[in-house]
Predicted model as a PDB file, atoms N, CA, C, CB and O in Angstrom, pLDDT in the B-factor column:
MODEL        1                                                                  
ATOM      1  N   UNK A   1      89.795 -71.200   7.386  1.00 53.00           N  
ATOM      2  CA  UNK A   1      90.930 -70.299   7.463  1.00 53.00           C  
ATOM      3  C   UNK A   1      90.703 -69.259   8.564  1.00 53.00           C  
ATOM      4  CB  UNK A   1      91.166 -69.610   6.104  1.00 53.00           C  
ATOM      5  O   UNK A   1      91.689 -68.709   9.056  1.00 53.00           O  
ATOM      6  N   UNK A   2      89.437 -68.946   8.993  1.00 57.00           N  
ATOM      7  CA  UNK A   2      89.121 -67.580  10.045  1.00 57.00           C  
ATOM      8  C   UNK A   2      89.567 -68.439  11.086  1.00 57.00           C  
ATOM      9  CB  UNK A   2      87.343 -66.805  10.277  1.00 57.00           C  
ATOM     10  O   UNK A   2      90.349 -67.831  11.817  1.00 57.00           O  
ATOM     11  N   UNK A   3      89.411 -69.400  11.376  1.00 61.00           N  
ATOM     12  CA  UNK A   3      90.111 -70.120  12.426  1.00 61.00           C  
ATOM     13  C   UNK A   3      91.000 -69.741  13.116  1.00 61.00           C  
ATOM     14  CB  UNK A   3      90.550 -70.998  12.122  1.00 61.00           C  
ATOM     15  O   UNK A   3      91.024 -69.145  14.192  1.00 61.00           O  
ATOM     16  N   UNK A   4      91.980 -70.222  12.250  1.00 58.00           N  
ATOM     17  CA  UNK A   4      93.399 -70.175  12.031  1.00 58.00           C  
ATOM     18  C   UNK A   4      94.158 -68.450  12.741  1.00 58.00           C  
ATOM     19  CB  UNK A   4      93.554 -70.397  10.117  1.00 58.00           C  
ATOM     20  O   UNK A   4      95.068 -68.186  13.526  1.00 58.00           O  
ATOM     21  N   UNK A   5      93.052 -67.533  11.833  1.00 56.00           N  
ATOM     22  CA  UNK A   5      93.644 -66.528  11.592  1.00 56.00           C  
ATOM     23  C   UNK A   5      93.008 -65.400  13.426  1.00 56.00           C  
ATOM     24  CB  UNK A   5      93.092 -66.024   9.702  1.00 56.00           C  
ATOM     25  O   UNK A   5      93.672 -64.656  14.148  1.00 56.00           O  
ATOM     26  N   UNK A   6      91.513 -65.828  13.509  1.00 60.00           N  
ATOM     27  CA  UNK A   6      91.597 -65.576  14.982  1.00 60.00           C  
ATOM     28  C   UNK A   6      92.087 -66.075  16.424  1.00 60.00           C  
ATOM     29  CB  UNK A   6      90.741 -65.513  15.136  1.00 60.00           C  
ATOM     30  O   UNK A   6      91.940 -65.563  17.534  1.00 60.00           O  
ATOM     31  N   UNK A   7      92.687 -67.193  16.036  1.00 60.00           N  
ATOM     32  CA  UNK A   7      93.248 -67.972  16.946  1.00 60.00           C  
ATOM     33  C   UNK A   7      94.935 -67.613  16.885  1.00 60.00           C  
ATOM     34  CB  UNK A   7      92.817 -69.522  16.614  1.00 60.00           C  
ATOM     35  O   UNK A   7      95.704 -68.281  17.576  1.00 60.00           O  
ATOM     36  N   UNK A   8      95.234 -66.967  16.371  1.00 59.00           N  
ATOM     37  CA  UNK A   8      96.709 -66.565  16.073  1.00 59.00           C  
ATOM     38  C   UNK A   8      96.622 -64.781  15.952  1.00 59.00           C  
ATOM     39  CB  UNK A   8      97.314 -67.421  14.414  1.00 59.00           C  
ATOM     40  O   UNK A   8      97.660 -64.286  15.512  1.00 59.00           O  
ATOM     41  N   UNK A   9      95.770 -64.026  16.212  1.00 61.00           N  
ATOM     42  CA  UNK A   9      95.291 -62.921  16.180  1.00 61.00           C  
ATOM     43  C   UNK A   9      95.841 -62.123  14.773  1.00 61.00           C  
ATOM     44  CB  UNK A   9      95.612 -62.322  17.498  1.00 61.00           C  
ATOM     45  O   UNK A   9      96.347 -61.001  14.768  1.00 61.00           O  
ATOM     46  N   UNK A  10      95.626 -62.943  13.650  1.00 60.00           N  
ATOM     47  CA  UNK A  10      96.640 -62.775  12.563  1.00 60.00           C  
ATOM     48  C   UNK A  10      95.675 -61.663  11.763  1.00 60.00           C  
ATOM     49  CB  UNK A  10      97.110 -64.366  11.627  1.00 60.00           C  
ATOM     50  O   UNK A  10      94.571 -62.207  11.762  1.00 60.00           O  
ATOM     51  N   UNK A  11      95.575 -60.642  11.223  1.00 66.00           N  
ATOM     52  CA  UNK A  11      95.016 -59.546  10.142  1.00 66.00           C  
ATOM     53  C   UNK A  11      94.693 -61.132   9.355  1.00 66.00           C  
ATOM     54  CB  UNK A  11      96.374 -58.013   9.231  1.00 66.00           C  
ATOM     55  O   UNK A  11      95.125 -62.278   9.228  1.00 66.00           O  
ATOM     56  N   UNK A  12      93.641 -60.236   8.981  1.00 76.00           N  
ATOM     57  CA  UNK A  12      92.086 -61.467   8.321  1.00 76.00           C  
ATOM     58  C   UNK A  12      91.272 -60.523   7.219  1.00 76.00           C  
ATOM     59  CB  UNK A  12      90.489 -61.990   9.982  1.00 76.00           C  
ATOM     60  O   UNK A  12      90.495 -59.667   7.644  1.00 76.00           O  
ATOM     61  N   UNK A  13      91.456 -60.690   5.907  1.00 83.00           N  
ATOM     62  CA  UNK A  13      91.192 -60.038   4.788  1.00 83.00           C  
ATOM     63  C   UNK A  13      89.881 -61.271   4.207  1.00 83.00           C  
ATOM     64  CB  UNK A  13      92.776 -59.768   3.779  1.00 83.00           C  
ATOM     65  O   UNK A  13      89.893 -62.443   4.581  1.00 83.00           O  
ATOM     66  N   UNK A  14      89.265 -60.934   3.650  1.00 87.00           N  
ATOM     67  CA  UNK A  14      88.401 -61.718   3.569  1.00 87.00           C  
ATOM     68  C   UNK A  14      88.628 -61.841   1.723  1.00 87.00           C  
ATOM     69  CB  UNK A  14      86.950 -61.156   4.356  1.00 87.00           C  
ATOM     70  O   UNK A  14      88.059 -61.100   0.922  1.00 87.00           O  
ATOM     71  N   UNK A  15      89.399 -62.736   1.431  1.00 89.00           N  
ATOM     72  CA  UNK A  15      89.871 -63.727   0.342  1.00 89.00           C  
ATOM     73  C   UNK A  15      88.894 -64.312  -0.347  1.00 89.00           C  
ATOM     74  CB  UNK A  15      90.640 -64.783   0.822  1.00 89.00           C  
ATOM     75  O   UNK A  15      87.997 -64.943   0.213  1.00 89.00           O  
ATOM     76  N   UNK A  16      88.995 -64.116  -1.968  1.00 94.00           N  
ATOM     77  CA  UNK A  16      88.678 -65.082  -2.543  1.00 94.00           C  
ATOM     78  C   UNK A  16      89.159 -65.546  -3.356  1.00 94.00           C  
ATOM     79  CB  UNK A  16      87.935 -65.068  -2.786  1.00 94.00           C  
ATOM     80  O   UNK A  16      89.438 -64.847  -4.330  1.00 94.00           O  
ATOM     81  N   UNK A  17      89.541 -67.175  -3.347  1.00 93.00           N  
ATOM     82  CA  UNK A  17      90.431 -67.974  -4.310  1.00 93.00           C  
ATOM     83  C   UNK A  17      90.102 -67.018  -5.866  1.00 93.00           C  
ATOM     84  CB  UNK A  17      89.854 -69.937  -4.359  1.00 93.00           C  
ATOM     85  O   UNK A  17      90.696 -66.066  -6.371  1.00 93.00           O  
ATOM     86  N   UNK A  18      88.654 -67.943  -6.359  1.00 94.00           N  
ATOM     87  CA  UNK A  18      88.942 -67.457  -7.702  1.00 94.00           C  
ATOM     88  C   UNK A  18      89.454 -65.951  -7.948  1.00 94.00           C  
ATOM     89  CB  UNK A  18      87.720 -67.635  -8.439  1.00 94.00           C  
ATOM     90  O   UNK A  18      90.076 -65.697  -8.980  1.00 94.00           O  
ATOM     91  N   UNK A  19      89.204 -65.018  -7.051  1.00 96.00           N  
ATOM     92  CA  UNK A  19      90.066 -63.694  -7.766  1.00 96.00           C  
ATOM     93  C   UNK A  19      91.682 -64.091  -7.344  1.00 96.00           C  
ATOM     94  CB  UNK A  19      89.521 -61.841  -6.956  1.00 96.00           C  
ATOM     95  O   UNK A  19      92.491 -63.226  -7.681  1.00 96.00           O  
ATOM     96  N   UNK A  20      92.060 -64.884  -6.883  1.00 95.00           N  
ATOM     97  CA  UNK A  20      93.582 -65.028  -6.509  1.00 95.00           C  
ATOM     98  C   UNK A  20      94.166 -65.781  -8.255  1.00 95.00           C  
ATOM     99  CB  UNK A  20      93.819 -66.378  -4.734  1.00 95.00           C  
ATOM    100  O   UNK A  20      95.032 -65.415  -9.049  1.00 95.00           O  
ATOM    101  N   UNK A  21      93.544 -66.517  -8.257  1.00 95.00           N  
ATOM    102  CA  UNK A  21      93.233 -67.548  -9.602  1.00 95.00           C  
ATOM    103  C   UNK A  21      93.945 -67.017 -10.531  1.00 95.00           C  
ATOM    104  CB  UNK A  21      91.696 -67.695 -10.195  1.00 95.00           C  
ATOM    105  O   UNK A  21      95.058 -67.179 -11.031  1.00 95.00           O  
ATOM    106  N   UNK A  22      92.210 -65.710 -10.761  1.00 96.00           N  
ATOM    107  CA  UNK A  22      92.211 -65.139 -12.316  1.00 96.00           C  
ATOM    108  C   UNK A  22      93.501 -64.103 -12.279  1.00 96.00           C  
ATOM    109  CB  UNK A  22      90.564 -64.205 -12.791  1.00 96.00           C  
ATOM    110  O   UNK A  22      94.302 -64.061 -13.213  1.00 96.00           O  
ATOM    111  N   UNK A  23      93.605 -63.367 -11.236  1.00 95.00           N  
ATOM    112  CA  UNK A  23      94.523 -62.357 -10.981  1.00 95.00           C  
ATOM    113  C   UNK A  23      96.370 -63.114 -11.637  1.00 95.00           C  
ATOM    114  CB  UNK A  23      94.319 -61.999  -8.989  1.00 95.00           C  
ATOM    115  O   UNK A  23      97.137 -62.562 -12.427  1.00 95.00           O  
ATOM    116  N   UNK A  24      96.489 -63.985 -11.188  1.00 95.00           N  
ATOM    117  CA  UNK A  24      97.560 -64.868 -11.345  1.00 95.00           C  
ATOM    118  C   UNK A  24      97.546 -65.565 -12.981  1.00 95.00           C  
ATOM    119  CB  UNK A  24      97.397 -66.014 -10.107  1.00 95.00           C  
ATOM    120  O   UNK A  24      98.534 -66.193 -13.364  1.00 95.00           O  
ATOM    121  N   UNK A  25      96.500 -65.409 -13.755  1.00 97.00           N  
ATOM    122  CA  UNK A  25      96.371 -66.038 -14.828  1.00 97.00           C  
ATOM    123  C   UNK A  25      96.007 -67.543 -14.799  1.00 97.00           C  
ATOM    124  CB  UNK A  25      97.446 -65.812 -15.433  1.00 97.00           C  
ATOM    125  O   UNK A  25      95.922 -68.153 -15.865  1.00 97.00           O  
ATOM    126  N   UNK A  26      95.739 -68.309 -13.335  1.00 96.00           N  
ATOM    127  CA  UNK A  26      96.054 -69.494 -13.437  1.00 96.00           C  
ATOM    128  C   UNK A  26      97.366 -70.127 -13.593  1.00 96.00           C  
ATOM    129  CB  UNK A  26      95.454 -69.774 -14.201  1.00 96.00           C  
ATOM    130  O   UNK A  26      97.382 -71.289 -13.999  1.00 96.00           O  
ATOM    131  N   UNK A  27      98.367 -69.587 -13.353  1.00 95.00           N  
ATOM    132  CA  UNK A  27      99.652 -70.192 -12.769  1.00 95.00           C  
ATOM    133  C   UNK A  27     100.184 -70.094 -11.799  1.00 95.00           C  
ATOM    134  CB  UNK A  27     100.471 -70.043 -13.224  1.00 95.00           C  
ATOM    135  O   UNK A  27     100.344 -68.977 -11.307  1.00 95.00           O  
ATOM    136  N   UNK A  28     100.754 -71.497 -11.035  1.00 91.00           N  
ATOM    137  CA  UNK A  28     101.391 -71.874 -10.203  1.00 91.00           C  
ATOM    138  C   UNK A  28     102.097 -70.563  -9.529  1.00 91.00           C  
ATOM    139  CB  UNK A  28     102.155 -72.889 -10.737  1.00 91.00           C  
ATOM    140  O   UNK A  28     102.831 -69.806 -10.165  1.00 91.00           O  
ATOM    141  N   UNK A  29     101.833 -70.438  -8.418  1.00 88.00           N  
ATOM    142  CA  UNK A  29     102.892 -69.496  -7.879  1.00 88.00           C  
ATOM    143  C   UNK A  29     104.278 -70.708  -7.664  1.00 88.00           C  
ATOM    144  CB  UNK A  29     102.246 -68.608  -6.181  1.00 88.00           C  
ATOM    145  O   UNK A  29     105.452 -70.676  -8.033  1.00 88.00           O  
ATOM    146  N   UNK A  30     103.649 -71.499  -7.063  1.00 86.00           N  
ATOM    147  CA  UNK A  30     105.299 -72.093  -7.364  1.00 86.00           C  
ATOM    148  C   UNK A  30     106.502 -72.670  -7.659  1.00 86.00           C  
ATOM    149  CB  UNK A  30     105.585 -72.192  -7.236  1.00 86.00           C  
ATOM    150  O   UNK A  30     107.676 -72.508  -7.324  1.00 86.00           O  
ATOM    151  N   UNK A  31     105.458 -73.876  -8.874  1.00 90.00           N  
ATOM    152  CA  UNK A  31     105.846 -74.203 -10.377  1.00 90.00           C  
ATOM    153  C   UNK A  31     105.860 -73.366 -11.155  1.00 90.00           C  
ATOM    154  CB  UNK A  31     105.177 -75.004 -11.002  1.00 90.00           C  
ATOM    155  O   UNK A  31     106.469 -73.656 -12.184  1.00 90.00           O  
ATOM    156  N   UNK A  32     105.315 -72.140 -11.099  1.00 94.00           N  
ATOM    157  CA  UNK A  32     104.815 -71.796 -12.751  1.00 94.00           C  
ATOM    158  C   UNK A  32     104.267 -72.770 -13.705  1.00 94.00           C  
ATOM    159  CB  UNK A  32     105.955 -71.323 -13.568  1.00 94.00           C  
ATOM    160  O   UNK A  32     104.367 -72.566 -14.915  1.00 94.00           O  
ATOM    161  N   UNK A  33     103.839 -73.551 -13.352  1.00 94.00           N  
ATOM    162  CA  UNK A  33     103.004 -74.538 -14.516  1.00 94.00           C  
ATOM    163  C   UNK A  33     101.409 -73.587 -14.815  1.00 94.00           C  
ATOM    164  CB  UNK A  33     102.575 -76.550 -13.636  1.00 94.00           C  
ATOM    165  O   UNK A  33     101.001 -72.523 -14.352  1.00 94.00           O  
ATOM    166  N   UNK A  34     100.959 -74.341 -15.573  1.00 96.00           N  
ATOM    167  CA  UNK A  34      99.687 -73.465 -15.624  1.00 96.00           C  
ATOM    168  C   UNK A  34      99.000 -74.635 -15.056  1.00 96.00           C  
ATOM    169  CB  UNK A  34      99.080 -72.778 -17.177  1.00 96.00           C  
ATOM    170  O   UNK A  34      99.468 -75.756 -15.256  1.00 96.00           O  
ATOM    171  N   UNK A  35      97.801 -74.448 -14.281  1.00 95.00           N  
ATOM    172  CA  UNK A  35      96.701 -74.750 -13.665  1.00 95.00           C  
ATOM    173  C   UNK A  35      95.293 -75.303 -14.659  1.00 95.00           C  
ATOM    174  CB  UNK A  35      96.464 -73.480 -12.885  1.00 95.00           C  
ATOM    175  O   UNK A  35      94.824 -74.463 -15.426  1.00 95.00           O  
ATOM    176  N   UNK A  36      94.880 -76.201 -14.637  1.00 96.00           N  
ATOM    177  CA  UNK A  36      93.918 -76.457 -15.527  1.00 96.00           C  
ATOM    178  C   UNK A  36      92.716 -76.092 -14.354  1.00 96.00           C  
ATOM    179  CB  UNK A  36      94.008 -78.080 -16.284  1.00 96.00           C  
ATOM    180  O   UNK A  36      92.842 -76.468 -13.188  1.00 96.00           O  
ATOM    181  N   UNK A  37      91.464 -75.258 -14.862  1.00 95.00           N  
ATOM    182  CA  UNK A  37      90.633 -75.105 -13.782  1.00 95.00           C  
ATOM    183  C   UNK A  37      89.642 -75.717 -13.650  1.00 95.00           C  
ATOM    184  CB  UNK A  37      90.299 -74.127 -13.624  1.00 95.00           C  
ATOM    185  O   UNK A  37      88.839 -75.515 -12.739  1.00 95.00           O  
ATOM    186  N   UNK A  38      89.481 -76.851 -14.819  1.00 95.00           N  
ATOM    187  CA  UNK A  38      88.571 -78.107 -14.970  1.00 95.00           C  
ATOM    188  C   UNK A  38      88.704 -78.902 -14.259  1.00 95.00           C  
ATOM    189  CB  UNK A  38      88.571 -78.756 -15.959  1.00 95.00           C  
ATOM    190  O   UNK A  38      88.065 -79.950 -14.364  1.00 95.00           O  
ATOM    191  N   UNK A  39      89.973 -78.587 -12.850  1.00 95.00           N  
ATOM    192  CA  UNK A  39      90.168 -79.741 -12.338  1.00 95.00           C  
ATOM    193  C   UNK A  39      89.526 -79.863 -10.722  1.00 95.00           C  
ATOM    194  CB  UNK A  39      91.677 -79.956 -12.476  1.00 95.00           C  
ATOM    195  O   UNK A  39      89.070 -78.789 -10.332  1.00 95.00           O  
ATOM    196  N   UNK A  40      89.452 -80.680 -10.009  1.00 92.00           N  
ATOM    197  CA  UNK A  40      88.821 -80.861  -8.895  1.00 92.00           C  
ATOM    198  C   UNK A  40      89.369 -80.843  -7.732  1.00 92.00           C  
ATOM    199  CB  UNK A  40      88.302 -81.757  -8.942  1.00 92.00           C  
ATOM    200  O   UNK A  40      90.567 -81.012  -7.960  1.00 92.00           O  
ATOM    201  N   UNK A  41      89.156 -80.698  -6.174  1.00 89.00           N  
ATOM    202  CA  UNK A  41      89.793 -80.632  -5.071  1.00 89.00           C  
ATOM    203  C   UNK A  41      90.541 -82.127  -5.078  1.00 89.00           C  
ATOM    204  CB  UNK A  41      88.790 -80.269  -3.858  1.00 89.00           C  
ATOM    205  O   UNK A  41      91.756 -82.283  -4.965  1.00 89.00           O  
ATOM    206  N   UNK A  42      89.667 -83.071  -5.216  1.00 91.00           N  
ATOM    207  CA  UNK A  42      90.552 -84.285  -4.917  1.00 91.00           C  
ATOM    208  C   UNK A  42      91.284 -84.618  -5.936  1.00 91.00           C  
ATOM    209  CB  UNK A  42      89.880 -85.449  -4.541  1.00 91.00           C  
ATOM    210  O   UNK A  42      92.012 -85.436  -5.374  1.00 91.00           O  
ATOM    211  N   UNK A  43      91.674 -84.594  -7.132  1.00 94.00           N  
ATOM    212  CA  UNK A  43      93.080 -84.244  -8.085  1.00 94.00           C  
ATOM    213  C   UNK A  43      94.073 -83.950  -7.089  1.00 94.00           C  
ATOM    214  CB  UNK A  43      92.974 -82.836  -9.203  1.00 94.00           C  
ATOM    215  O   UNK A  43      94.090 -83.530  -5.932  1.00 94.00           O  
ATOM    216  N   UNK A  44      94.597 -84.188  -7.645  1.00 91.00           N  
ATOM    217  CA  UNK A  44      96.495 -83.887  -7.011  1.00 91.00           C  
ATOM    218  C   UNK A  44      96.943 -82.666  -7.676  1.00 91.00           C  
ATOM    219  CB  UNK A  44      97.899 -85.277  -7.563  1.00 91.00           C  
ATOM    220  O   UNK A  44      97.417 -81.755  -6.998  1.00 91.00           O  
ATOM    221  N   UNK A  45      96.843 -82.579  -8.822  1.00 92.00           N  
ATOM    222  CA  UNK A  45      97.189 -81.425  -9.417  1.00 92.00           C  
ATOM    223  C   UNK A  45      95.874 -79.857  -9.659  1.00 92.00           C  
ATOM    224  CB  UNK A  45      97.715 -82.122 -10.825  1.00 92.00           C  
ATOM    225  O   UNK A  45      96.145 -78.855 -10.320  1.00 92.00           O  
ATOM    226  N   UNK A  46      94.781 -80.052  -9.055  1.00 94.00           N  
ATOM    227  CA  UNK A  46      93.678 -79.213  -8.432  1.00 94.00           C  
ATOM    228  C   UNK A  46      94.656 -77.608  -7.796  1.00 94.00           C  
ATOM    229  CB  UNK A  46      92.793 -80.367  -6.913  1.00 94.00           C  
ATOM    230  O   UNK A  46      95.731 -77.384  -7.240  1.00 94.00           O  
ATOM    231  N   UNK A  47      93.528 -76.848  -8.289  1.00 94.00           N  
ATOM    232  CA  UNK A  47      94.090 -75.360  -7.997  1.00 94.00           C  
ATOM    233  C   UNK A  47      93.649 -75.537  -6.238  1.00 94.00           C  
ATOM    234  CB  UNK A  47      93.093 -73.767  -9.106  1.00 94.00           C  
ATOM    235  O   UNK A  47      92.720 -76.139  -5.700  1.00 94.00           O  
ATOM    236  N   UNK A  48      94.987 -74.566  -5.585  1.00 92.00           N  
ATOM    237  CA  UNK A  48      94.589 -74.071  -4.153  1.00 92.00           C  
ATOM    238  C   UNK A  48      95.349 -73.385  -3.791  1.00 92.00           C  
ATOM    239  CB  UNK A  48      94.421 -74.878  -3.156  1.00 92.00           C  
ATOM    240  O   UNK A  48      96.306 -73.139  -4.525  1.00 92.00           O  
ATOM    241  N   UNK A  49      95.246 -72.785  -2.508  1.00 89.00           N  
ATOM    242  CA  UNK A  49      96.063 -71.305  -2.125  1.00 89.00           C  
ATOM    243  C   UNK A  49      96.789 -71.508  -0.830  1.00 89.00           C  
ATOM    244  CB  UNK A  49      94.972 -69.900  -1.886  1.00 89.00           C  
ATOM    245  O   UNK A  49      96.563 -72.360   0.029  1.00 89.00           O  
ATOM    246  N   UNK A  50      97.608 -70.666  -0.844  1.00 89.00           N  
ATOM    247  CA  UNK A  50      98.664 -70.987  -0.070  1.00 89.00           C  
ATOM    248  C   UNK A  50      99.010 -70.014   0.678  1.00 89.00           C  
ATOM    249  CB  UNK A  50      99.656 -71.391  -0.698  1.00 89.00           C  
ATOM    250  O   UNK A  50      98.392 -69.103   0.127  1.00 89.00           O  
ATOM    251  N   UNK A  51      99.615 -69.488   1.637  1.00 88.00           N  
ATOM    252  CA  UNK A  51     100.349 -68.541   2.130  1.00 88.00           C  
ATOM    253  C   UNK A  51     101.979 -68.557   1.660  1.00 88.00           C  
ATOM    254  CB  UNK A  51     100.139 -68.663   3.572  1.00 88.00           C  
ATOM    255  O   UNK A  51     102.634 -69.573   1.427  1.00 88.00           O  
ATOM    256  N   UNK A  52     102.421 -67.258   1.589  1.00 89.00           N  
ATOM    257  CA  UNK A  52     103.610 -67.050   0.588  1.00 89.00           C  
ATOM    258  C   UNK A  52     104.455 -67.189   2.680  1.00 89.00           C  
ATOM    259  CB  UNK A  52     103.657 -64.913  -0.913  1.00 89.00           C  
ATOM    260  O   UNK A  52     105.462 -67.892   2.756  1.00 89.00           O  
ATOM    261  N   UNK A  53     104.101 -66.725   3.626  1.00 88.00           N  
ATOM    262  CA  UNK A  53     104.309 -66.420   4.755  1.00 88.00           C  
ATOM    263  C   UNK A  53     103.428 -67.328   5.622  1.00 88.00           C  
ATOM    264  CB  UNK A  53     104.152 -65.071   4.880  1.00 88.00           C  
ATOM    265  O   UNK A  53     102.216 -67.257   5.421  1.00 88.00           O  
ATOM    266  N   UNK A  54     103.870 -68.156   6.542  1.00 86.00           N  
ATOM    267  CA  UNK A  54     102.382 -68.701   6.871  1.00 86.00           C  
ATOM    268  C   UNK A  54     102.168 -68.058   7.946  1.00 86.00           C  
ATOM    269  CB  UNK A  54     102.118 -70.251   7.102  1.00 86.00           C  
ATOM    270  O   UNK A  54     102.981 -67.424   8.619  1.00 86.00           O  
ATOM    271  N   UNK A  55     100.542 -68.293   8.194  1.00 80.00           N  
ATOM    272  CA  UNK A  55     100.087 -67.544   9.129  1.00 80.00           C  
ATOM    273  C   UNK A  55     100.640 -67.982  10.745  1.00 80.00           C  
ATOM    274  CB  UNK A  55      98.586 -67.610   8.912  1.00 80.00           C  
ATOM    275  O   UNK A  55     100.380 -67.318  11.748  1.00 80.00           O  
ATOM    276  N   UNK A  56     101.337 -69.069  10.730  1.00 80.00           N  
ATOM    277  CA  UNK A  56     102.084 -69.671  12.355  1.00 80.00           C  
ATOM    278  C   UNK A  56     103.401 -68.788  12.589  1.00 80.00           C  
ATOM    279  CB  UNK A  56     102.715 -71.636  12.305  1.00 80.00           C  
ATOM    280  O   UNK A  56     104.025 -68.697  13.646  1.00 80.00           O  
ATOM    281  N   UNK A  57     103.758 -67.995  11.053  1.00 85.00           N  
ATOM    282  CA  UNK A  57     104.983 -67.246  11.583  1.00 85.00           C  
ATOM    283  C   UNK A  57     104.911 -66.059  11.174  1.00 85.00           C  
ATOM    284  CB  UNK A  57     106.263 -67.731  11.226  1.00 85.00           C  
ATOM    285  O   UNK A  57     105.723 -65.660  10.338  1.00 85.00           O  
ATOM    286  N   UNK A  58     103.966 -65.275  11.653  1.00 82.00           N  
ATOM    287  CA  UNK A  58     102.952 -63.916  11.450  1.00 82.00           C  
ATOM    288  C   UNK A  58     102.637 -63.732   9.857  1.00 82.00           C  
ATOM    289  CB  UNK A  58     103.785 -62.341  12.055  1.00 82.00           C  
ATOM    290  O   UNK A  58     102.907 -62.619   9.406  1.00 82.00           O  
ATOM    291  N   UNK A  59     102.239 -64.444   9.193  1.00 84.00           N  
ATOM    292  CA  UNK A  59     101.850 -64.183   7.722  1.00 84.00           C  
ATOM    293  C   UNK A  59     100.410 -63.332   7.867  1.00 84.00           C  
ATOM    294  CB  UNK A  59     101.655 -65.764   6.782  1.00 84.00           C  
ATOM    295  O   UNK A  59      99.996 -63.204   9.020  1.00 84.00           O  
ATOM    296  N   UNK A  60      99.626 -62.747   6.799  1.00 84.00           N  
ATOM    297  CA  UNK A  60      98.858 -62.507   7.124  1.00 84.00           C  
ATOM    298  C   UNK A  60      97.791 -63.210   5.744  1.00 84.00           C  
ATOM    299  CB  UNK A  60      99.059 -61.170   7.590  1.00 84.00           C  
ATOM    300  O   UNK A  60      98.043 -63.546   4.587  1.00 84.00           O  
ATOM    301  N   UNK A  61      96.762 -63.203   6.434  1.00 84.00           N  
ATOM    302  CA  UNK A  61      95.302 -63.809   5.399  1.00 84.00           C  
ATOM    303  C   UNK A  61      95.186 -62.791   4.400  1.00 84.00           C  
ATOM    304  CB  UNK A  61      93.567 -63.924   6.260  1.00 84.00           C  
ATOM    305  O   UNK A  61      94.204 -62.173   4.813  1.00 84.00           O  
ATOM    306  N   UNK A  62      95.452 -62.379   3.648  1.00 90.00           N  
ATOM    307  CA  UNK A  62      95.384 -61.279   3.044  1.00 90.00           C  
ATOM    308  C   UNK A  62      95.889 -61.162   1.346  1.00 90.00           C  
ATOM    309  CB  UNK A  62      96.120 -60.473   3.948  1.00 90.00           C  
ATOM    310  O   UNK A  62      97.043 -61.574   1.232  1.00 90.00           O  
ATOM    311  N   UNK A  63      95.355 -60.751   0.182  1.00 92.00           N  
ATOM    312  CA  UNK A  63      95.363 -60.813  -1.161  1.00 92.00           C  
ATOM    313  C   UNK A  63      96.649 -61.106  -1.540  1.00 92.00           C  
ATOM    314  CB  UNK A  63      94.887 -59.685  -1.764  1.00 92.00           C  
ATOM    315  O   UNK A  63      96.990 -61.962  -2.356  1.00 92.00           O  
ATOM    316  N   UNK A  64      97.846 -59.831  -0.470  1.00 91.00           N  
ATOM    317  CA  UNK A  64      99.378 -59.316  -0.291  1.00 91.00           C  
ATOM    318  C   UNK A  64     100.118 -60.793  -0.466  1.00 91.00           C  
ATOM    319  CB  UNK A  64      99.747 -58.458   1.445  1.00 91.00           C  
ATOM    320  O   UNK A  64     100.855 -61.089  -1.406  1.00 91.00           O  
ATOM    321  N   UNK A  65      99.804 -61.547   0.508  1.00 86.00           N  
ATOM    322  CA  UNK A  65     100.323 -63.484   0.815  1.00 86.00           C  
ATOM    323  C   UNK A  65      99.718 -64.434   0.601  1.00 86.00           C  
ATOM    324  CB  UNK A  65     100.532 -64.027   2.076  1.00 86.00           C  
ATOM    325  O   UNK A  65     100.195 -65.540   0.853  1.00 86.00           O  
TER     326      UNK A  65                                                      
ENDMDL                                                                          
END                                                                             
């Protein structure tokens, strides 16, 4: 993600999923389903994070998006 975010000179917060996770309860920002956290990256249905804004159209890396 620092990639991304110095290569686009985008504000760069230094993130971490699981507090995005727990903070959220473990639900979907955009199902609202709940998230099982037993589950794995290669699952389909596996927790991951997203930008609410993406960072190609000034979003920023940050807790906020």
């Amino acid at each position: 993600m620092r990639y991304y975010t110095r290569k686009r000179n985008a504000y760069d917060e230094n993130v971490n999923p699981l507090t995005v996770y727990t903070r959220d309860h473990w639900i979907c920002g955009i199902c609202t389903h709940p998230i099982d956290p037993e589950l794995h990256y290669t699952h389909p249905m596996s927790a991951s994070i997203d930008h609410i804004t993406p960072l190609a159209r000034g979003g920023r890396h940050s807790y906020t998006n």
